[in-house]
N, C-alpha and C positions, 0 to 999 in steps of 0.2 A: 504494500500500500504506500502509494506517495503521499509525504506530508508538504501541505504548501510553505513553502518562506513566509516569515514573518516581512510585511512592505516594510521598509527603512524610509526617514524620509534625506532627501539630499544630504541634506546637515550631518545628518548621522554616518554616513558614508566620506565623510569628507577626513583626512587626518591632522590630527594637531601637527604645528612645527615645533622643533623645541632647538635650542643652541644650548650646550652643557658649558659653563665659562671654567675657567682651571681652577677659581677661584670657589668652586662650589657652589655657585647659583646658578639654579634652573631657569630658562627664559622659554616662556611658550605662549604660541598666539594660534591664535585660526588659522593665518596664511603667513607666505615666507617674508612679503614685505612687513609686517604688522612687526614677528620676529627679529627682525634685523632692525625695526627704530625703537624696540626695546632692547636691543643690545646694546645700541649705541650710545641708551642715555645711561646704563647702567656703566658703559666704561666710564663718561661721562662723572659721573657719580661716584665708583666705588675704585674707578682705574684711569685717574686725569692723565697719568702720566706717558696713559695708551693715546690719549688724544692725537687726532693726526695721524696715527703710525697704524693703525687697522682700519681699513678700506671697507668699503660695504659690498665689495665685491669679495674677501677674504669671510666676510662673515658668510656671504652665501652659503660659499663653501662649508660652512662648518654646523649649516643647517641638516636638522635630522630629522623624518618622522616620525609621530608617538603611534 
């Protein structure tokens, strides 16, 4: 007997982003861009000295899905 799939709606389907920092904070958003301008502000904040020297093309990079 086939069981039908429970619908999903898009949202649910979708994956978080997250960027792991070395420093131990987790950063996660809906999408990659959302991601990477909370990373930015958190160097910003917790890592001035990064300022400048990590691109947001580097953080792409370093984008994961959950």
């Amino acid at each position: 007997m086939h069981m039908p799939t429970p619908q999903t709606s898009q949202e649910e389907d979708e994956v978080a982003k997250l960027i792991n920092c070395e420093c131990g904070q987790t950063i996660r958003a809906d999408t990659e861009e959302e991601v990477i301008g909370q990373a930015e502000q958190h160097i910003r904040e917790s890592h001035p000295d990064l300022v400048g020297k990590v691109t947001s093309e580097q953080l792409a990079d370093w984008v994961e899905e959950e």
